[in-house]
C-alpha positions in Angstrom: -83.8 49.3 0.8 -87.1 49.8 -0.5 -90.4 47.6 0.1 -91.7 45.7 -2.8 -95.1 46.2 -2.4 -97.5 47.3 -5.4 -97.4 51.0 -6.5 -101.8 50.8 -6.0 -103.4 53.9 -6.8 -105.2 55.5 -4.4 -108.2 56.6 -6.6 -112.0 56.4 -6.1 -111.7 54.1 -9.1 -111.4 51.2 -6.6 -114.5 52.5 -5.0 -116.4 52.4 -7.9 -115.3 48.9 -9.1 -116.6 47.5 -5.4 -119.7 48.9 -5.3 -120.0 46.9 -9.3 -118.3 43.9 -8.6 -119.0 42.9 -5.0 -122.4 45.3 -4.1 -124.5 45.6 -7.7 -127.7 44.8 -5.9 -127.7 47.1 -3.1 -129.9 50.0 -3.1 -129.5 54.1 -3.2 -132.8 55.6 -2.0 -134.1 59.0 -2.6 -137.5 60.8 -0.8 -139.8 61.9 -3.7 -143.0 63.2 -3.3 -145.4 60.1 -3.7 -142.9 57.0 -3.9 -139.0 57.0 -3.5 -136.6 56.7 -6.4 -134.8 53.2 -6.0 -132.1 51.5 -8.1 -129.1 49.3 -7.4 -125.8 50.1 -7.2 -125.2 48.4 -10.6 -127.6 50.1 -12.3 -125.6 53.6 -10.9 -122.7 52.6 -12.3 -124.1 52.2 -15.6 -125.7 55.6 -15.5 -121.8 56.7 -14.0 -121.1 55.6 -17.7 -123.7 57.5 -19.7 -122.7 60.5 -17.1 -119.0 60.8 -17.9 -119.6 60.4 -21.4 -122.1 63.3 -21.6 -119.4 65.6 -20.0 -116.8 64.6 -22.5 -119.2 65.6 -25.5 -119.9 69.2 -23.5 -115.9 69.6 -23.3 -115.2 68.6 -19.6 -111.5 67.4 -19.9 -109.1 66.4 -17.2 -108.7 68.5 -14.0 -111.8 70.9 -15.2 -114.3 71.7 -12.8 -117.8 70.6 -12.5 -119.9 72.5 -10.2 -123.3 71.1 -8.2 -125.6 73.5 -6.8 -128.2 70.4 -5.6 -129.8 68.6 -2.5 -129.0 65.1 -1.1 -130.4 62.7 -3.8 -129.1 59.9 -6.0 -127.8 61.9 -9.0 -126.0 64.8 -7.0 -124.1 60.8 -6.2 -123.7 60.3 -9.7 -121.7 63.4 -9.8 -119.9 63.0 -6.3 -118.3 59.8 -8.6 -118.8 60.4 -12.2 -117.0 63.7 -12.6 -113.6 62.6 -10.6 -113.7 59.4 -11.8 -113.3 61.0 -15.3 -110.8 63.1 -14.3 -112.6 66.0 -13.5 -112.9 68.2 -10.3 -116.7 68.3 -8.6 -117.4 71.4 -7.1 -120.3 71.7 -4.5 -121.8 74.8 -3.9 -123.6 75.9 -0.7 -126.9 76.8 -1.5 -127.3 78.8 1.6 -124.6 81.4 0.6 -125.3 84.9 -0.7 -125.3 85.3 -4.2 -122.4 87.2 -3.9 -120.6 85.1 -2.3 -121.5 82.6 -5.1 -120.3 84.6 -7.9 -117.1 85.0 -5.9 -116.6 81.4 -5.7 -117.6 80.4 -9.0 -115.0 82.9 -10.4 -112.4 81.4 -8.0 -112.8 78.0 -9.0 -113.1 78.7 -12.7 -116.4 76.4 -13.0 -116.9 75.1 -16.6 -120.1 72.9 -16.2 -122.8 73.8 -13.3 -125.5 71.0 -12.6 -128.1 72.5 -10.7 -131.8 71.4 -9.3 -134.7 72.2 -10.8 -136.2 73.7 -7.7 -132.7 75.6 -7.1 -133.0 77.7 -10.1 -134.2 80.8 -8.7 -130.7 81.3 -7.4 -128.7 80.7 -10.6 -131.4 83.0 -12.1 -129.5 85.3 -9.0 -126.5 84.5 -11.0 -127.6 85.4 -14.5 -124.2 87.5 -15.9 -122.1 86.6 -13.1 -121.0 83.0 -14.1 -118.2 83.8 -16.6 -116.3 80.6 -16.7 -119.7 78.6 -17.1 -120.2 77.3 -20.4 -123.4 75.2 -19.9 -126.2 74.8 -17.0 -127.6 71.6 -16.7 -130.6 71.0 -15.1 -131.6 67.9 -12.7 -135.8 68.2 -13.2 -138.3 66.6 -11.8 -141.8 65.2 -13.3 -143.9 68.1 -14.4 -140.5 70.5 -14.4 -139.5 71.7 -17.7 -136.1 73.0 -18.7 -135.5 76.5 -19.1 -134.8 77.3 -22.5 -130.7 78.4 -22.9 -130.3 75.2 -20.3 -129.4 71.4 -20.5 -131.5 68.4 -19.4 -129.9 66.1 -17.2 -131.4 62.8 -18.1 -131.7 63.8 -21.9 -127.9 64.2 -22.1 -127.4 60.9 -19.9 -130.2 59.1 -22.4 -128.5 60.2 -25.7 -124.9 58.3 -24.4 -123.6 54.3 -24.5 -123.2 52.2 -21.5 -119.8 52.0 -22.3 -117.4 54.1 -20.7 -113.2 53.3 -20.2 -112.4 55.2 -17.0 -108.9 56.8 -17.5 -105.7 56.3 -15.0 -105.8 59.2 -12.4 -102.7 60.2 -10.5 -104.3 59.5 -7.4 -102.6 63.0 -6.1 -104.8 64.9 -8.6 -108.2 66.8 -7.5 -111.0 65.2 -6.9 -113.4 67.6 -5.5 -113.4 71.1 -4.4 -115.6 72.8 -1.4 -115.5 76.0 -0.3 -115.0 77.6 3.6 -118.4 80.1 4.6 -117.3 83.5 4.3 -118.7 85.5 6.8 -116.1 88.2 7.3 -113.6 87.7 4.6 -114.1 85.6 1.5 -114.9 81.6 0.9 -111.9 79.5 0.5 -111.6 76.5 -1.7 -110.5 73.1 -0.3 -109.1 70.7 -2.8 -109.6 67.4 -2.0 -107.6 64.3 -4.3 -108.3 61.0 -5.1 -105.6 60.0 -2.3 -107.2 62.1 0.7 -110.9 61.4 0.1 -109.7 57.3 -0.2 -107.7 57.4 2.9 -111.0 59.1 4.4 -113.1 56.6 3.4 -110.5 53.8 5.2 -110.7 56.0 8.2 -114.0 55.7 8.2 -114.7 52.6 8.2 -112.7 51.8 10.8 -114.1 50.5 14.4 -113.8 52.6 16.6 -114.3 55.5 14.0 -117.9 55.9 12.4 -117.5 51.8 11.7 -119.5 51.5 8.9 -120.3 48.0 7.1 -122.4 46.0 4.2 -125.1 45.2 6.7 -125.8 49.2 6.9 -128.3 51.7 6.1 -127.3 54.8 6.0 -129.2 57.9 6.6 -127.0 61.2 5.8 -129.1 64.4 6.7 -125.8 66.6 6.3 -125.6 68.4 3.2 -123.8 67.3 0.6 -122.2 70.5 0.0 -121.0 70.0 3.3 -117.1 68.7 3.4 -118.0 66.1 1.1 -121.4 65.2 2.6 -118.8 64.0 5.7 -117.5 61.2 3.5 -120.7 59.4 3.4 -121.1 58.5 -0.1 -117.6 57.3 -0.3 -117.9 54.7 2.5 -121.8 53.6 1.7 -119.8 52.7 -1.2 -117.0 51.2 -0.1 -118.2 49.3 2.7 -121.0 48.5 0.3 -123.4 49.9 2.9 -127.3 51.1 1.5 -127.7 54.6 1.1 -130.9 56.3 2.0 -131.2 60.0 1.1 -133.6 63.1 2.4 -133.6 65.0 -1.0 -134.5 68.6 -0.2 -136.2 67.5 2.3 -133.0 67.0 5.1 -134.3 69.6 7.5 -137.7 68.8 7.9 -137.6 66.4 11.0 -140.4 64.7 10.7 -139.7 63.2 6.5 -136.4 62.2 8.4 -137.8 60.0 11.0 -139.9 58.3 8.8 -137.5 57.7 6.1 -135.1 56.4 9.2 -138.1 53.8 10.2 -139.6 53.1 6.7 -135.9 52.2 5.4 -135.0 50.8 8.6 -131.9 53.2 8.9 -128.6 52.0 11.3 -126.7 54.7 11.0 -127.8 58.5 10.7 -125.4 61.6 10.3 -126.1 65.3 11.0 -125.9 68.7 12.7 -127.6 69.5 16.4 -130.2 71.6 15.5 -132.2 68.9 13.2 -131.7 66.5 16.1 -133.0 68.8 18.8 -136.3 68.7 16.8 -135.9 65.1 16.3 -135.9 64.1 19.7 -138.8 66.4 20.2 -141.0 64.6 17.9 -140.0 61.3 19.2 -140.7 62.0 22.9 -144.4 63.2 22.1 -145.3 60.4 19.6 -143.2 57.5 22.0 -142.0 56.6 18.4 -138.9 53.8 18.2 -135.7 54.0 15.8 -135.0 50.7 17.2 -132.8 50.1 14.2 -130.7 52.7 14.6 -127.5 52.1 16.4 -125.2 55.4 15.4 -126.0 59.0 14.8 -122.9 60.9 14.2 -123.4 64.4 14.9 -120.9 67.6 14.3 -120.6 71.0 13.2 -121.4 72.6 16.9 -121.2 71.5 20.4 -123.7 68.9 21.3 -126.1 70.0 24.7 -126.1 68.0 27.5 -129.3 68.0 27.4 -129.7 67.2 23.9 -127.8 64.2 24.2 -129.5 62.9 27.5 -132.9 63.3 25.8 -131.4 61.7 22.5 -130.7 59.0 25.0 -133.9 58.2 26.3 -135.7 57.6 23.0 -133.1 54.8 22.2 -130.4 57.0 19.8 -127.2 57.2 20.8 -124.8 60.4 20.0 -121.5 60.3 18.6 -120.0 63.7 18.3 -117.6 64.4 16.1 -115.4 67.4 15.4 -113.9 68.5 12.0 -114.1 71.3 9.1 -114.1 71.4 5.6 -109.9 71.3 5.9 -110.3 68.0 7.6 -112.7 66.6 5.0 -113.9 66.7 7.7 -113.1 63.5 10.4 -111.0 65.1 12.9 -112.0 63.6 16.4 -114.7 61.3 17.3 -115.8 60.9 20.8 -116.0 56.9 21.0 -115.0 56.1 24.7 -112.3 53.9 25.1 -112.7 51.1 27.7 -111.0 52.8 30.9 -114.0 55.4 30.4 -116.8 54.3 32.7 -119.5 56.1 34.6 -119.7 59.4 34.6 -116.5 59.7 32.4 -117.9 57.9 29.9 -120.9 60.4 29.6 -117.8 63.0 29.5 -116.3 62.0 26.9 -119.1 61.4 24.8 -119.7 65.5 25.2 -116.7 66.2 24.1 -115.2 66.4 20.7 -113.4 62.7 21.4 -110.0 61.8 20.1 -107.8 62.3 17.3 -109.2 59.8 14.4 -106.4 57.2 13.1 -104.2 59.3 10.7 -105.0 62.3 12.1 -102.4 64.2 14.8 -102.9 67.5 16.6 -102.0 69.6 19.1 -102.5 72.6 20.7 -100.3 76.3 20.6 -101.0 79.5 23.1 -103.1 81.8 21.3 -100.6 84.5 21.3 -98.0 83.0 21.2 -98.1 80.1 19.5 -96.0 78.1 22.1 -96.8 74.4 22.2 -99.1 73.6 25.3 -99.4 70.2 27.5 -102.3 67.4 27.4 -103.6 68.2 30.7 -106.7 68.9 30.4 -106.7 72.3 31.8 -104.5 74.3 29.8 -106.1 75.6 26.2 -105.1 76.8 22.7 -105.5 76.7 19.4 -105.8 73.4 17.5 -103.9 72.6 15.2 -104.0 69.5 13.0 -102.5 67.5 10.7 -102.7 64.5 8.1 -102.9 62.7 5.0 -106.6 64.1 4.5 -105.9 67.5 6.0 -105.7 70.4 3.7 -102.2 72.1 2.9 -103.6 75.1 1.8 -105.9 76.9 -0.5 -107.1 77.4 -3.8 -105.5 80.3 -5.0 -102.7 80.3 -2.2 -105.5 82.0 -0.4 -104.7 82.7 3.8 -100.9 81.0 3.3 -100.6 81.8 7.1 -103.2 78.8 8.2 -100.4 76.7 7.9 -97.5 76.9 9.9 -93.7 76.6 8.6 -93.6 72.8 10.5 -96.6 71.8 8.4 -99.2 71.9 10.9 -103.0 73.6 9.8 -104.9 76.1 12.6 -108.2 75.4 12.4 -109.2 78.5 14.4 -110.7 76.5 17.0 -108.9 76.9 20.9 -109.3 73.4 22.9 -107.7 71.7 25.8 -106.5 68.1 25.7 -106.7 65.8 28.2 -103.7 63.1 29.0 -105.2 60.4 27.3 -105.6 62.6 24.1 -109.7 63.5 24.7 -110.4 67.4 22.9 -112.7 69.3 24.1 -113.2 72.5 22.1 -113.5 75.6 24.0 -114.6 78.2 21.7 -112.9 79.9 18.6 -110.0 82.0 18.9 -111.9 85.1 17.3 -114.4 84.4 19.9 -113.1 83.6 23.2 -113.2 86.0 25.4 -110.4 88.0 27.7 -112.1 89.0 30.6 -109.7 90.9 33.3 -106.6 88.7 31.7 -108.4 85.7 32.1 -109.8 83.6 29.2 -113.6 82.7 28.9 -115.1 80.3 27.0 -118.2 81.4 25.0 -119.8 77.2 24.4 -119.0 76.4 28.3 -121.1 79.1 28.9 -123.7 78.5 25.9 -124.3 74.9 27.4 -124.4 75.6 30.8 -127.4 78.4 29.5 -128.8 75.4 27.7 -128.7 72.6 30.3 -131.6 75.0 32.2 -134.8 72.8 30.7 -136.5 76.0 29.5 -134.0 76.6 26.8 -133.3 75.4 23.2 -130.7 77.6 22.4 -128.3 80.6 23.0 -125.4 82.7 22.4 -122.9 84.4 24.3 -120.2 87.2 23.2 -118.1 89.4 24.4 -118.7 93.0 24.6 -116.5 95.9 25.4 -116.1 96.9 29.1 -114.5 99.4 30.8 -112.7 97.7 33.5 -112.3 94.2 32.6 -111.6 95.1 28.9 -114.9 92.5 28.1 -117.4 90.5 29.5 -119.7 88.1 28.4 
């Protein structure tokens, strides 16, 4: 017997329809240098219009890829919506990657369109011959900025289309958006994301006891947005019809993002350790007050002790979170549950939390891959998986991160505790086996960094004659 419930589509579509229909007058926000570009969210979807349009007349078709090489402003938005809402497939790039590594992934994806910033176009000048599948550069300028001749300008093509635009039916399976793994050793790999997995990581979002985000918000995302998706951010700003305040190219520069956070009134900030450790910094020497802010969801590495016991003090509370690009990204989030009080409480916080609804994991013996218990002592590898996890590559690239039950290693070795708590240990190309006995490299990083003379360090393993390595 089936259920006779509505065959909905699980698209960003829906997205896009509340943030006209039920949010048109709140705001997206973007540092300039003077004043801050400001426009409604109805006034977005209108340009979302002109946007698709101009990528029909410069031969974007269905499931063609549109790639961004930008910072976190309001039209790199327009293209987190505009491009899969038409059917296409936006591709962020990582500005911070070698130009080789560029060129590799540009050729992997098979880019057709790349939409670049003005202030960004020394590196696709790095690119010049190595960009076969591009057929046109567009730039995003700024006042005072002209467009290189050869190249497309942004607001020109949006200018010279209608309002009127009739978004086509997406098989909410189909692509959405494309990012690619750091390659450090080996090649970048591309994670497609679909309509399906980036709406079911918006609803994960939103929920309680996940990030919990909601109307009344402001949100501040200093992640990148060629980060996993800017961690879902734009997605549930626009879901939950929450404001959106962005840092432009200006995301690691601590002090533009305090006072965007207190000029904007900010409730909910989002971003990596290192920009917070300068952060807190700044607020303990001026005695300044985010009293607005009630969330700062940080990832990417292990939070300090002492980073978050500082953050503390100047009114900001931590939430760490744990995830990759194959997670897109929400894995964990380390929101105590009620039985955690104390000192526990502060424990949990530290660690990388629990599994977020939808998402299961467990944990297999490095070796040999055997499944290991939730007890807090033993660790292995984590492996995760879920409606918004990744299945696999572009290109069928590293089949063996999957396992033949269906589960993805993430690389990352972790113990559990009973009540389902991660706490991620190292990674399993750098723990270290020390006289048979596992070491973790981050126990040992944060118990360098507790000392109060000491930002930050690194421990690995080096070769040793007896005990095979040390740390």
């Amino acid at each position: 017997m089936k259920g006779l419930m509505q065959d909905f589509p699980l698209t960003l579509h829906h997205i896009l329809w509340r943030m006209e229909r039920l949010f048109g007058a709140k705001e997206i926000v973007t540092w300039q240098p003077g004043a801050c570009h400001r426009y409604t969210f109805a006034e977005f979807t209108v340009r979302l219009r002109r946007l698709a349009r101009a990528l029909q007349r410069l031969g974007v078709g269905p499931g063609d890829r549109v790639a961004t090489l930008a910072w976190n402003g309001y039209r790199h938005v327009e293209l987190y919506y505009g491009v899969p809402c038409m059917g296409a497939v936006v591709h962020t790039l990582n500005l911070r990657l070698t130009a080789d590594h560029l060129e590799y992934i540009m050729r992997d994806a098979g880019d057709q369109v790349l939409v670049v910033d003005v202030s960004l176009l020394p590196i696709v000048r790095q690119l010049e011959g190595r960009m076969p599948s591009v057929q046109h550069v567009v730039v995003m300028d700024e006042p005072g900025s002209p467009v290189p001749a050869g190249m497309l300008d942004y607001e020109a093509l949006l200018a010279a289309e209608s309002d009127t635009f009739d978004w086509p039916t997406v098989d909410e399976r189909s692509a959405a958006a494309m990012c690619y793994t750091s390659g450090t050793t080996e090649n970048p790999k591309g994670v497609v994301y679909s309509h399906r997995s980036n709406f079911l990581h918006t609803m994960g979002l939103l929920q309680v006891d996940s990030v919990g985000m909601r109307e009344s918000d402001t949100v501040l995302p200093v992640v990148p947005m060629f980060h996993a998706n800017c961690w879902g951010m734009p997605y549930a700003c626009g879901m939950a019809g929450a404001r959106m305040v962005l840092p432009h190219r200006q995301m690691g520069d601590a002090p533009t993002v305090l006072k965007l956070a207190a000029d904007e009134r900010a409730t909910v900030m989002a971003g990596v350790p290192t920009i917070w450790m300068s952060a807190v910094e700044l607020l303990e020497k001026s005695g300044q007050v985010l009293s607005d802010v009630r969330s700062v969801l940080c990832g990417g590495s292990a939070i300090p002790r002492r980073l978050m016991e500082r953050m503390d003090r100047v009114g900001l509370r931590l939430v760490h979170a744990w995830g990759m690009t194959e997670t897109s990204p929400m894995g964990t989030l380390a929101n105590p549950r009620s039985w955690h009080v104390g000192e526990d409480e502060f424990k949990v916080r530290l660690s990388q939390g629990m599994p977020s609804p939808g998402v299961e994991l467990r944990i297999a013996h490095p070796e040999t891959g055997v499944a290991l218990p939730w007890d807090g002592v033993a660790f292995g590898e984590l492996e995760v998986r879920g409606p918004w996890v990744a299945a696999g590559y572009h290109n069928d690239a590293d089949a063996g991160r999957v396992t033949a039950d269906g589960w993805f290693r993430t690389g990352d070795v972790a113990s559990i505790s009973p009540d389902g708590c991660v706490s991620i240990v190292d990674r399993t190309k750098d723990v270290i086996k020390s006289g048979g006995e596992w070491i973790s490299s981050v126990e040992l990083e944060n118990a360098i960094m507790a000392h109060p003379k000491v930002l930050e360090a690194a421990v690995v393993g080096l070769p040793h004659p007896r005990w095979m390595e040390r740390p």
